[in-house]
LUMPAPA-521072 format. One record per residue (C-alpha): x, y, z; residue number from 1; chain. Coordinates in pm, 1 decimal. Example, Ala and Ser with C-alpha at 12.3 -4.5 7.8 and 13.67 -1.06 7.14 Angstrom:
2
u|v|w|i|ch
1230.0|-450.0|780.0|1|A
1367.0|-106.0|714.0|2|A
end
This chain:
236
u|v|w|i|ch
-4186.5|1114.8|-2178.8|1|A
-3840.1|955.0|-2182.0|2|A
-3524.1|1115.5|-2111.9|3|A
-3262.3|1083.1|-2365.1|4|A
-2942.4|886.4|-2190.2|5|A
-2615.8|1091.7|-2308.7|6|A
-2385.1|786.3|-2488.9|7|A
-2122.6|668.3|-2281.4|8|A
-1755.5|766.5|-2410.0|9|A
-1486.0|579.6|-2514.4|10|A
-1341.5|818.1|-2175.0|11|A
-1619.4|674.2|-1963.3|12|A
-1588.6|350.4|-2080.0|13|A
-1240.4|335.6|-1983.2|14|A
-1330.8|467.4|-1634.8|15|A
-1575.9|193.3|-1552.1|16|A
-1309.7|-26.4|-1651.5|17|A
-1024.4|147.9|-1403.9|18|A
-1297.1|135.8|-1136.6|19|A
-1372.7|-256.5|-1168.3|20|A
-1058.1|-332.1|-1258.3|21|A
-944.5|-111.0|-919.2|22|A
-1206.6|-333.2|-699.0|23|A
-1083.0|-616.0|-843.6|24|A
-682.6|-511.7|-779.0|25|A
-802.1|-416.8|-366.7|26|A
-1020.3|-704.6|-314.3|27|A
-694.2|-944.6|-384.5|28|A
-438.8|-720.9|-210.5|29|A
-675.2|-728.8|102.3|30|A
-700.4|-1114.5|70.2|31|A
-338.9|-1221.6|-34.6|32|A
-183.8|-929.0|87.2|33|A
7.0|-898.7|-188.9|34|A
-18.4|-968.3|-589.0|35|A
285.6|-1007.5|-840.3|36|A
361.8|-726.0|-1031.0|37|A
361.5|-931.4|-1332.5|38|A
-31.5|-992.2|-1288.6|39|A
-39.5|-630.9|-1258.1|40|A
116.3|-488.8|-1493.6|41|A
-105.8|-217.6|-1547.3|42|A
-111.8|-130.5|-1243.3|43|A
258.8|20.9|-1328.6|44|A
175.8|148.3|-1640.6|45|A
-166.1|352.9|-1573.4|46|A
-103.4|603.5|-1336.0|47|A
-528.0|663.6|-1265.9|48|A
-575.1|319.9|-1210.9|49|A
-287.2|393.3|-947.6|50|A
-463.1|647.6|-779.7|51|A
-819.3|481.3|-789.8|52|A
-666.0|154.0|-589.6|53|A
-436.1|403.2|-358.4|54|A
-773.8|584.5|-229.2|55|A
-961.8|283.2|-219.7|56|A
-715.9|151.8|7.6|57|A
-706.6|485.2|236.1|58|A
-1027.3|439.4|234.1|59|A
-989.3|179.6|493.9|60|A
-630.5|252.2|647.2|61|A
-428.0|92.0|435.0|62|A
-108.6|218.3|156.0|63|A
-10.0|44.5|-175.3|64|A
359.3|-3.9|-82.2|65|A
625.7|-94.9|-376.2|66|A
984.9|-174.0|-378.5|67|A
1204.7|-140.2|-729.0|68|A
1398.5|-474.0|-641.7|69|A
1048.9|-633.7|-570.6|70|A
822.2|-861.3|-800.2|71|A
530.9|-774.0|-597.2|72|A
306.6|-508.7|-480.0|73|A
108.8|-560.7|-101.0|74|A
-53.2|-368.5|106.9|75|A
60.4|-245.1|500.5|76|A
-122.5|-1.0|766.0|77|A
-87.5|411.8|672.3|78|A
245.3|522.1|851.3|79|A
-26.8|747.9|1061.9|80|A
-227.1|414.0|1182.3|81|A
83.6|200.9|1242.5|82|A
261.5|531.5|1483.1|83|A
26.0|298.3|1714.0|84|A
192.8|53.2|1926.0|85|A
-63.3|-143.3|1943.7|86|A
-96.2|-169.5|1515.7|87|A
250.2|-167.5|1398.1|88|A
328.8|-414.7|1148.6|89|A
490.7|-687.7|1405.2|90|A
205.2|-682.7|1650.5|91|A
-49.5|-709.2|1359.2|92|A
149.9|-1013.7|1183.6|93|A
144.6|-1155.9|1555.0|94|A
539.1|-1165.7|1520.1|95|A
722.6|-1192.9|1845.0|96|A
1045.6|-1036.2|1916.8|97|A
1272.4|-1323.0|1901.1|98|A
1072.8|-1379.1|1532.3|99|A
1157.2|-989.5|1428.2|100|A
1536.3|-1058.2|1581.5|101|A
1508.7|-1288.7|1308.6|102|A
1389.7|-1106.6|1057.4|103|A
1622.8|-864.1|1067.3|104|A
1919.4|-1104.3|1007.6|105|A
1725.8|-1254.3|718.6|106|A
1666.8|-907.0|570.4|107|A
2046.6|-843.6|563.3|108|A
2088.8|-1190.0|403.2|109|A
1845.2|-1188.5|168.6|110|A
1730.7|-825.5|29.1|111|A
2044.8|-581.8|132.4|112|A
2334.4|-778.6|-78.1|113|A
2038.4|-715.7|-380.1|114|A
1948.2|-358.5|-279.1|115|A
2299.1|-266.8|-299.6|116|A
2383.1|-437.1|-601.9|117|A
2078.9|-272.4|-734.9|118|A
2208.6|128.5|-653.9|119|A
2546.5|17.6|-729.8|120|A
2405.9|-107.9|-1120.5|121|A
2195.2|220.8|-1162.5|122|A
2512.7|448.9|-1053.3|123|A
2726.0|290.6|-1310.3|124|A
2410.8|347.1|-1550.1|125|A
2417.5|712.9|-1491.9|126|A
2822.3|760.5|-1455.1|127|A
2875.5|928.7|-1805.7|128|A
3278.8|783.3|-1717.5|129|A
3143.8|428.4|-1719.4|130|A
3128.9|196.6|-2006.9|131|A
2895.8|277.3|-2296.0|132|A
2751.3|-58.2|-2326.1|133|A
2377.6|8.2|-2199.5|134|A
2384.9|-396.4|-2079.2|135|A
2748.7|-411.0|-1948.5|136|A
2496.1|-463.3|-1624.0|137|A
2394.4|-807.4|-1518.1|138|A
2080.8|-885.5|-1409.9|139|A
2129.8|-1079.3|-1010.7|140|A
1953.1|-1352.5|-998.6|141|A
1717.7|-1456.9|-595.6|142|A
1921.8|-1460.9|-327.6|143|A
1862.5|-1825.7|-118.0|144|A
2031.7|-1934.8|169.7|145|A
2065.4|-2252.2|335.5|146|A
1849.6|-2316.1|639.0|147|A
2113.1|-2531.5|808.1|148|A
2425.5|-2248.2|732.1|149|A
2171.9|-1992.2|899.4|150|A
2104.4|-2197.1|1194.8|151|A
2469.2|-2289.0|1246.1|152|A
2567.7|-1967.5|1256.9|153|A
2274.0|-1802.7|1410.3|154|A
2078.1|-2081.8|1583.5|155|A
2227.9|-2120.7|1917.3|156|A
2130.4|-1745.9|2017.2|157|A
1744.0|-1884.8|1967.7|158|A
1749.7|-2226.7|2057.2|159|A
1672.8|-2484.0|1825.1|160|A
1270.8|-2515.9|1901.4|161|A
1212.5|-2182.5|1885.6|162|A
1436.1|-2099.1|1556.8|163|A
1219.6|-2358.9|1409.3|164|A
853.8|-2175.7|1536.7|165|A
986.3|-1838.5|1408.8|166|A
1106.4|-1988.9|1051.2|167|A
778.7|-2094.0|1043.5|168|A
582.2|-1802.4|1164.1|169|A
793.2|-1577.2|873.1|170|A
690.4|-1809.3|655.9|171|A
333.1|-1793.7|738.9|172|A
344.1|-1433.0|688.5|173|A
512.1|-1365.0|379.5|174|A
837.0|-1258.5|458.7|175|A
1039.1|-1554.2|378.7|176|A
971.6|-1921.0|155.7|177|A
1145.4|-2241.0|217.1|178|A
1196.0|-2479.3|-42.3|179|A
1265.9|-2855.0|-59.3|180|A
1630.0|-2841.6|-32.2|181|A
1577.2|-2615.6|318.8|182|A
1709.7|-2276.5|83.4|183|A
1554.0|-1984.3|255.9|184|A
1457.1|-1692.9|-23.4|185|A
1276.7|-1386.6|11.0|186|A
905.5|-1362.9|37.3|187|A
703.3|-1138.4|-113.6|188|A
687.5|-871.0|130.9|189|A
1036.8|-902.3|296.0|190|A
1138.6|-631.6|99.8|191|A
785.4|-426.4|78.2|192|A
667.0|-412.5|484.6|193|A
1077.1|-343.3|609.2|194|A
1135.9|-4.9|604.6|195|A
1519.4|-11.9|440.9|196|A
1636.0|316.0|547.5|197|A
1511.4|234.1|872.8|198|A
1716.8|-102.5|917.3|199|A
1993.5|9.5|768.2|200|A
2019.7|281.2|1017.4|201|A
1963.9|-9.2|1277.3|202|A
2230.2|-214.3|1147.1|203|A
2426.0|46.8|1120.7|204|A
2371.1|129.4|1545.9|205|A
2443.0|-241.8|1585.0|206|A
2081.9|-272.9|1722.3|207|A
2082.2|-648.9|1633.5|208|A
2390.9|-744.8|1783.4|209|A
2235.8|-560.7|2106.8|210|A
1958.1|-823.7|2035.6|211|A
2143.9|-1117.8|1994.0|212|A
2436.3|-1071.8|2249.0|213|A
2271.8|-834.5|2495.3|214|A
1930.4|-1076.9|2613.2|215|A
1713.4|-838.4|2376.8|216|A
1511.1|-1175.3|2353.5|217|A
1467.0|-1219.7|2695.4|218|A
1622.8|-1566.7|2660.2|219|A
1870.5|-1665.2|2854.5|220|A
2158.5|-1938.5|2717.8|221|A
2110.9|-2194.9|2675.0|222|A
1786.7|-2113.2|2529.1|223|A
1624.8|-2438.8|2586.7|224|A
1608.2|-2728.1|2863.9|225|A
1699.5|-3070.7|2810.6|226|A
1282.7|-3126.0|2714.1|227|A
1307.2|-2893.6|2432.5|228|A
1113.4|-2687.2|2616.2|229|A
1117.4|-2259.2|2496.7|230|A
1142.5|-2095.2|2880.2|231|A
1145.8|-1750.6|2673.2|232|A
911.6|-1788.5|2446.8|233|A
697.4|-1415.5|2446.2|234|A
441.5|-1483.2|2234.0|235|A
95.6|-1510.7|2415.1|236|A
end
């Protein structure tokens, strides 16, 4: 005798879907690393399809990690994993210190000026004293900056070989894109794996000057020899 199946649900149907559509969301975040929120719009708009990729991804170590001013969702170790030396987000990108020293500068280029434009705009919103024209707010277009106006102004604290390798090795990674012209812009996790409060506070303690001015690098000036050679490079 055969057992009568109960029909599937429109509600059951629809959680197949968030389940396959969930794999499919976590099988490109673990290859890309990160996926455009525009591609994903539902992933903003259906709060159990949310959930279903956020376990997944626990699942394994990993946290969904979002930014308002970002187009792009991506994926970075659990705060828990990363407390680990030996995992934290630098060592795991294979970013050396004189890279990160970099990174930093680039994040207060590139993603503060627009995070603080950003809080600035929604105060303004909210301020029942400010105008009453809902769109009396402009919309800030990418940040870019020129790779030759960072270099003069940053490039003889690295040394020009080795400001070249770290450019590159951001680039490789996500954080920043290059194009044609040699206009530096944001990647798409420059503003997703950087913990703001965090380097604002840094900023703030002038922990990048002590970086830059102090031998944080552990490169002496100049920072290369007449054969272009990197005596402080610290990557392995």
């Amino acid at each position: 005798m055969e057992l009568d199946h109960p029909p599937v649900g429109p509600a059951d149907k629809r959680d197949a879907e968030r389940e396959e559509r969930a794999r499919e969301i976590c099988g490109q975040l673990l290859i890309d690393r990160w996926v455009a929120k525009r591609a994903c719009r539902d992933l903003l708009l259906d709060d159990e399809l949310r959930a279903m990729v956020s376990r997944r991804l626990d699942g394994v170590g990993l946290e969904l990690v979002e930014s308002f001013t970002s187009d792009y969702f991506a994926v970075r170790l659990r705060r828990d994993i990363e407390a680990d030396i030996r995992l934290d987000w630098a060592t795991n990108a294979r970013v050396p210190r004189g890279a990160v020293a970099l990174l930093v500068i680039l994040w207060a280029k590139l993603v503060l000026p627009k995070r603080i434009a950003s809080t600035e705009a929604a105060l303004k919103r909210h301020d029942a004293e400010a105008a009453v024209d809902p769109n009396a707010a402009v919309e800030n277009g990418p940040i870019s900056l020129p790779r030759d106006a960072l270099y003069a102004e940053f490039g003889r604290k690295f040394g020009k070989t080795a400001f070249a390798r770290y450019l590159g090795q951001l680039k490789t990674a996500g954080f920043i894109r290059e194009d044609r012209r040699g206009n530096l812009s944001e990647g798409p996790v420059l503003d997703l794996l950087i913990d703001g409060v965090q380097m604002a506070q840094k900023l703030r303690d002038s922990v990048l000057w002590d970086v830059l001015e102090r031998g944080g690098l552990d490169m002496p000036e100049p920072l290369e020899t007449d054969d272009g050679h990197d005596p402080g490079d610290d990557e392995d």
